[in-house]
SEFI-335425 format. One line per 3 residues: their letters; for each residue x, y, z of N, C-alpha, C. Coordinates in nm, 3 decimals, decimal comma, always signed. Atoms other than C-alpha are relative to their C-alpha. Example, Ala and Ser with C-alpha at 12.3 -4.5 7.8 and 13.67 -1.06 7.14 Angstrom:
% SEFI-335425
as> +0,089/-0,119/+0,000/+1,230/-0,450/+0,780/+0,090/+0,120/+0,000 ~ -0,082/-0,119/-0,006/+1,367/-0,106/+0,714/-0,077/+0,109/+0,073
END
This chain:
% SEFI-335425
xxx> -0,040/-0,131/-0,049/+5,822/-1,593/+1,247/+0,135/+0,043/-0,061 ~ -0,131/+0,041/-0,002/+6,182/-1,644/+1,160/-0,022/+0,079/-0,182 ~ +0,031/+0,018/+0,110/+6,018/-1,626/+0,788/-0,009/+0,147/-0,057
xxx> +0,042/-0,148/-0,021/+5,853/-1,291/+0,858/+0,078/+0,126/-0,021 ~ -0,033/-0,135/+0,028/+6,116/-1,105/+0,991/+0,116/-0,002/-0,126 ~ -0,049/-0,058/+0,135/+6,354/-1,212/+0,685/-0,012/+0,084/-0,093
xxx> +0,075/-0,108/+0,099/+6,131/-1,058/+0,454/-0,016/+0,186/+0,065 ~ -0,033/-0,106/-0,072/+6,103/-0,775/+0,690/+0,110/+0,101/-0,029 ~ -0,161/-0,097/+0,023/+6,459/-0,685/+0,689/+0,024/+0,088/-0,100
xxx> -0,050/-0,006/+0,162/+6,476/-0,721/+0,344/-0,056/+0,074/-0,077 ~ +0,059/-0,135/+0,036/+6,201/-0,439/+0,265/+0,041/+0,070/+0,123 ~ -0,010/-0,120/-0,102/+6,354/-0,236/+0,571/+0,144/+0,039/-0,109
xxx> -0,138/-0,015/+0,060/+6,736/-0,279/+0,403/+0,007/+0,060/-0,136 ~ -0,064/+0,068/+0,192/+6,722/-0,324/+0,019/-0,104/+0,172/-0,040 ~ +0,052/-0,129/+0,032/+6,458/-0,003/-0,040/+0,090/+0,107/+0,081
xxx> -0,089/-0,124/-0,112/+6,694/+0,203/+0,266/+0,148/+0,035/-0,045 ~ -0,097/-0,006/+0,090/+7,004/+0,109/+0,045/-0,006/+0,094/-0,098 ~ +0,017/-0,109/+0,077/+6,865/+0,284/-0,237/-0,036/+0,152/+0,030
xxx> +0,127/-0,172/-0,051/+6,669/+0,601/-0,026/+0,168/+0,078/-0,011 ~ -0,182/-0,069/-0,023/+7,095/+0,680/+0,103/+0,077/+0,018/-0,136 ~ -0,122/-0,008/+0,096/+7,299/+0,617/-0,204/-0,093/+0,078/-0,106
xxx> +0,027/-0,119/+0,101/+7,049/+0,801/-0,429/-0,016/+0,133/+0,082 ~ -0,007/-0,161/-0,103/+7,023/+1,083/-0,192/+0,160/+0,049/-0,017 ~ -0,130/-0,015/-0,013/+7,432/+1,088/-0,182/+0,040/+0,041/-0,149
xxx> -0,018/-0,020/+0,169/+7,397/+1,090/-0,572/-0,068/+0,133/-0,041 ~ +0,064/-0,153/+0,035/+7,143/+1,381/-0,592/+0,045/+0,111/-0,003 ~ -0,036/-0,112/-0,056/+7,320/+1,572/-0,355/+0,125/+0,084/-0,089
xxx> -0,121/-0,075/+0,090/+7,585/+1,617/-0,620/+0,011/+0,048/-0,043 ~ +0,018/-0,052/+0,107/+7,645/+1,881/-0,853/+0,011/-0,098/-0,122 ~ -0,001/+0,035/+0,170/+7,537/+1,828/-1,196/-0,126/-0,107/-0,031
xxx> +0,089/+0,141/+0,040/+7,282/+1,531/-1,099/-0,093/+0,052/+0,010 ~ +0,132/+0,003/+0,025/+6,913/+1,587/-1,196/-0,092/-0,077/+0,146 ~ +0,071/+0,141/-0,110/+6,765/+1,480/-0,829/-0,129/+0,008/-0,014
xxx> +0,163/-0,030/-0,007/+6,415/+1,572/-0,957/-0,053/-0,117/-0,040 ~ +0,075/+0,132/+0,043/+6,408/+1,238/-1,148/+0,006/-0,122/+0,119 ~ -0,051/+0,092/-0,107/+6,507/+1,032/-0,845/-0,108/+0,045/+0,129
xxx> +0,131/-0,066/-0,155/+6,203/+1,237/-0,583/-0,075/-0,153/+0,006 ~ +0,126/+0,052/-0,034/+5,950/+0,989/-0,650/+0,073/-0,151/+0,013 ~ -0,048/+0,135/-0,077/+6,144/+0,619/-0,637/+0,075/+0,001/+0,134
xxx> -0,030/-0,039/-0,138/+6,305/+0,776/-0,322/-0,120/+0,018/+0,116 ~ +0,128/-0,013/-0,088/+5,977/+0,857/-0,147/-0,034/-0,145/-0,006 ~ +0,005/+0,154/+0,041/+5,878/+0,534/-0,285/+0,083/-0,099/+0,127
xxx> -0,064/+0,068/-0,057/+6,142/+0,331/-0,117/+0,022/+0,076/+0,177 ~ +0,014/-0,085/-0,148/+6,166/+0,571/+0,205/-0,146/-0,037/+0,061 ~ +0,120/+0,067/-0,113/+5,800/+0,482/+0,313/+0,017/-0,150/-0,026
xxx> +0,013/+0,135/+0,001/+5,853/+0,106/+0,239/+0,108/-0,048/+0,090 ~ -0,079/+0,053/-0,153/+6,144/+0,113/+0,480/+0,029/+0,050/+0,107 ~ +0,101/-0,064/-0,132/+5,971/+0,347/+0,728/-0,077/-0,083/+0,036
xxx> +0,107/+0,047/-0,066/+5,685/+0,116/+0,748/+0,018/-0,155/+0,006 ~ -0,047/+0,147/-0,043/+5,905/-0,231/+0,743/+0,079/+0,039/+0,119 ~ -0,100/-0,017/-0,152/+6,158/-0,062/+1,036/-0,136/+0,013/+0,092
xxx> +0,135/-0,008/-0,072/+5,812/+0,009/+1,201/-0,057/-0,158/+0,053 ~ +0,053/+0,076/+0,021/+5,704/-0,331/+1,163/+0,143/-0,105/+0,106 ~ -0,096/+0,023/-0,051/+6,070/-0,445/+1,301/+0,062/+0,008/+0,154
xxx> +0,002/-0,079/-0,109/+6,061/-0,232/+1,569/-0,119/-0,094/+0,053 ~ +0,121/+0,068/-0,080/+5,726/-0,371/+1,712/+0,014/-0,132/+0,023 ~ +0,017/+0,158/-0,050/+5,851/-0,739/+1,682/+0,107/-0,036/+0,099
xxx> -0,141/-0,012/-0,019/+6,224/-0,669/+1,774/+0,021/+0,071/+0,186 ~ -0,048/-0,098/-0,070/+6,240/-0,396/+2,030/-0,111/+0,060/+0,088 ~ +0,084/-0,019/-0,098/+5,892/-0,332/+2,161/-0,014/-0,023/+0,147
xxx> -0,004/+0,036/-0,139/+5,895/-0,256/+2,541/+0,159/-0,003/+0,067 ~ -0,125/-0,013/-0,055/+6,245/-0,239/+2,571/+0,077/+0,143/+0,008 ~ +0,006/-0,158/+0,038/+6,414/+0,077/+2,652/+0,149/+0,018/+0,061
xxx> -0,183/-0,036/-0,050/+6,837/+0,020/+2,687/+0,077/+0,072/-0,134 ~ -0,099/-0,156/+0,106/+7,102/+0,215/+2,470/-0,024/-0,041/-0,159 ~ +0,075/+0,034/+0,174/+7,012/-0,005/+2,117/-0,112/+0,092/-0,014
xxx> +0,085/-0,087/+0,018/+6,726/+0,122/+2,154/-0,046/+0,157/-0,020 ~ -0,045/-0,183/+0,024/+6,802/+0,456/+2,212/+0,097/+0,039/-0,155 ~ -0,046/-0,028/+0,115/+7,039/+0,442/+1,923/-0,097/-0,011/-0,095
xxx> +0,105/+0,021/+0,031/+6,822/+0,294/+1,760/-0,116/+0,118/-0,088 ~ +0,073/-0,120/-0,001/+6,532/+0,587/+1,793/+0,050/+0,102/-0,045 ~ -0,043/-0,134/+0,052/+6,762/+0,856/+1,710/+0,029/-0,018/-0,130
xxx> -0,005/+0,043/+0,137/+6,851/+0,687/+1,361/-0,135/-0,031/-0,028 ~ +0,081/-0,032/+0,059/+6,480/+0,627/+1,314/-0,064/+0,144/-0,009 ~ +0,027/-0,207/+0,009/+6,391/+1,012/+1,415/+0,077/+0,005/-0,145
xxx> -0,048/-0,094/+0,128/+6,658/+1,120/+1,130/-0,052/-0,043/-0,085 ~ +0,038/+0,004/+0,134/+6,520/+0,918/+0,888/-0,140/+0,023/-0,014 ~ +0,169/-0,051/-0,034/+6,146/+1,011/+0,968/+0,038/+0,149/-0,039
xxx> -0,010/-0,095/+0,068/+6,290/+1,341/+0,934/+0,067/+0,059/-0,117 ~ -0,037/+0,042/+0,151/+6,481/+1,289/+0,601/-0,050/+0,028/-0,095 ~ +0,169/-0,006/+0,105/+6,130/+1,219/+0,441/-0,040/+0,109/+0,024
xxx> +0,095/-0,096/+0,010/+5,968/+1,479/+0,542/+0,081/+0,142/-0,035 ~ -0,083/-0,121/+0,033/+6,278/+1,745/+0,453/-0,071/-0,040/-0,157 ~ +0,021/+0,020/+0,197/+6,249/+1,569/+0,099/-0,129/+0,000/-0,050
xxx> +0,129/-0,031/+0,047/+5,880/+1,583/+0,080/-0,043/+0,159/+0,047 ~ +0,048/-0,171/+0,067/+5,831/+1,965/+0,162/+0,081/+0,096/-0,045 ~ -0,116/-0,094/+0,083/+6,142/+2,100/+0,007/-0,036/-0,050/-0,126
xxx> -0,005/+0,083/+0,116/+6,153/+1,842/-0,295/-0,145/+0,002/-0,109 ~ +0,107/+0,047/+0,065/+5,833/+1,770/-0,374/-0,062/+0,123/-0,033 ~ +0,071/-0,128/+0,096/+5,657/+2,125/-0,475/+0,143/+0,014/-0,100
xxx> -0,074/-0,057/+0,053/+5,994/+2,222/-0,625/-0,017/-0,111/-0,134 ~ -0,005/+0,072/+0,113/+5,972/+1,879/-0,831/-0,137/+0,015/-0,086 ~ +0,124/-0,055/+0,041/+5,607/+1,944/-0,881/-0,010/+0,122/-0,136
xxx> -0,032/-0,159/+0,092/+5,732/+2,327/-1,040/+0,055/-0,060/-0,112 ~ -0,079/+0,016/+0,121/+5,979/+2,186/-1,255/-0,055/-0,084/-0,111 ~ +0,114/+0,057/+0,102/+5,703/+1,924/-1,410/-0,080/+0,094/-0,034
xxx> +0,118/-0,151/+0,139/+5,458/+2,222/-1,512/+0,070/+0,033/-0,046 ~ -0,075/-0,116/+0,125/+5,762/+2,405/-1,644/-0,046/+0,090/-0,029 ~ +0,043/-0,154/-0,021/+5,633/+2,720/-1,560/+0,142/+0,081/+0,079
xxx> -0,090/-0,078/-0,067/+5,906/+2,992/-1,470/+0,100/-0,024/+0,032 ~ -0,132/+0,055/+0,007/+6,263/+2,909/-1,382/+0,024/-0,067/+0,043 ~ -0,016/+0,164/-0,030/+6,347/+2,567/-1,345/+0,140/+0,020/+0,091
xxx> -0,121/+0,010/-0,112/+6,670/+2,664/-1,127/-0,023/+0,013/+0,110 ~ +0,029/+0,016/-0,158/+6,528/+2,808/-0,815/-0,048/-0,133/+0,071 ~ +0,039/+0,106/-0,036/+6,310/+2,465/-0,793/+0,112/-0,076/+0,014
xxx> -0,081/+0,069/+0,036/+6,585/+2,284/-0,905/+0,114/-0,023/+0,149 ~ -0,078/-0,077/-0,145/+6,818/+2,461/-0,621/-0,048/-0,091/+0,110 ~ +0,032/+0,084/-0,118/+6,556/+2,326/-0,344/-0,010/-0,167/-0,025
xxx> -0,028/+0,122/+0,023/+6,568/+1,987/-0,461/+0,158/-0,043/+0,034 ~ -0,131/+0,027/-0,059/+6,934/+1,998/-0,443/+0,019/+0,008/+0,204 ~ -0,030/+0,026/-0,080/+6,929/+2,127/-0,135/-0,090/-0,103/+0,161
xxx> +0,030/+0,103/-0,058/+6,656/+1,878/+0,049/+0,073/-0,146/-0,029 ~ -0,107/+0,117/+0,022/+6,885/+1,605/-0,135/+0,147/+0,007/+0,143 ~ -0,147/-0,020/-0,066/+7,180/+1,750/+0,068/-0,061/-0,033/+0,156
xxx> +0,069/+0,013/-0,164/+6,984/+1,770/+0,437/-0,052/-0,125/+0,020 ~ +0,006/+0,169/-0,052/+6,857/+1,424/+0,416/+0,089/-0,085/-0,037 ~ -0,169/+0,135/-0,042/+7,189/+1,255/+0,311/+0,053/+0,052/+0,138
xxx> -0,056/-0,028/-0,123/+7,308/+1,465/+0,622/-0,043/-0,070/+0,131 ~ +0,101/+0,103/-0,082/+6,998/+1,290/+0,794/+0,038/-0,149/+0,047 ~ -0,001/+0,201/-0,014/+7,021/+0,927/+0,667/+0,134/-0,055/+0,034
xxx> -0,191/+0,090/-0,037/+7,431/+0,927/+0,741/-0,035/-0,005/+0,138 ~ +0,043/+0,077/-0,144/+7,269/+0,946/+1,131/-0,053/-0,083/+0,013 ~ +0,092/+0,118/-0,016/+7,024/+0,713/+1,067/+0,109/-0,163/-0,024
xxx> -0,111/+0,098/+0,043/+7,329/+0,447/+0,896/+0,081/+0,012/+0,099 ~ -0,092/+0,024/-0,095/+7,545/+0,516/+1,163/-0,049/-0,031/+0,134 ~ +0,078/+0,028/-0,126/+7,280/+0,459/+1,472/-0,034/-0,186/-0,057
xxx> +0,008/+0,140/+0,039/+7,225/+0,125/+1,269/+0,087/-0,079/+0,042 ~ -0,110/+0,018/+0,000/+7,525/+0,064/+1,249/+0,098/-0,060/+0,193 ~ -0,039/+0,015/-0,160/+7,625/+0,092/+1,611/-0,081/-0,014/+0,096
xxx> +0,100/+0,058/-0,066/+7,305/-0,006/+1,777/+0,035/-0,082/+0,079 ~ -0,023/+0,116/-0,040/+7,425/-0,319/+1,893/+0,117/+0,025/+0,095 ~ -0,071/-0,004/-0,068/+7,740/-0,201/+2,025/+0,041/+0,123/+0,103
x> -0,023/-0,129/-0,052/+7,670/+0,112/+2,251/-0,065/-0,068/+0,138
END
């Protein structure tokens, strides 16, 4: 078990590392976050569906303030993904046909980059302080 949830962690952490700091990188002027959509989605459901997996071995049935922290840092990052998949993803979609002006797309990519770093800094900070609320 012990074995399990190592590995666990370690696809909840190590893909959730990258989802934040390339999101924080997108959100920047000047950075291209269209090339960064799809290893972000990528790594965002692999540590959606290991915190899932974490959650059910960890925390199932229990219902004190971790938990509650907890929940509200998985909400933001549940909703994170889904800013960056219906802002991001047609706009990245547009800018691969390269049909018509690659800035407006471009624009919503920036700004679903910007709303889910705003996201995942709740989700890192409910982590974060889980334990001690």
């Amino acid at each position: 078990m012990q074995t399990a949830l190592a590995i666990a962690i370690s696809f909840h952490l190590l893909p959730g590392v990258f989802w934040v700091g390339s999101n924080f990188t997108a959100a920047r002027p000047g950075i291209p976050g269209e090339r960064l959509f799809f290893p972000q989605m990528g790594a965002a459901v692999v540590s959606i569906l290991a915190g899932m997996y974490l959650w059910s071995k960890l925390h199932e049935g229990s219902h004190g303030s971790m938990e509650e922290a907890l929940s509200i840092g998985a909400g933001a990052a549940i909703l994170a993904f889904l800013v960056q998949l219906a802002l991001a993803g047609p706009a990245v979609m547009a800018i691969r046909r390269g049909k018509g002006d690659p800035l407006a797309p471009a624009a919503r990519v920036k700004l679903a980059n910007r709303l889910a770093s705003a996201l995942l800094l709740v989700t890192v900070v409910c982590m974060g302080v889980a334990r001690y609320v």
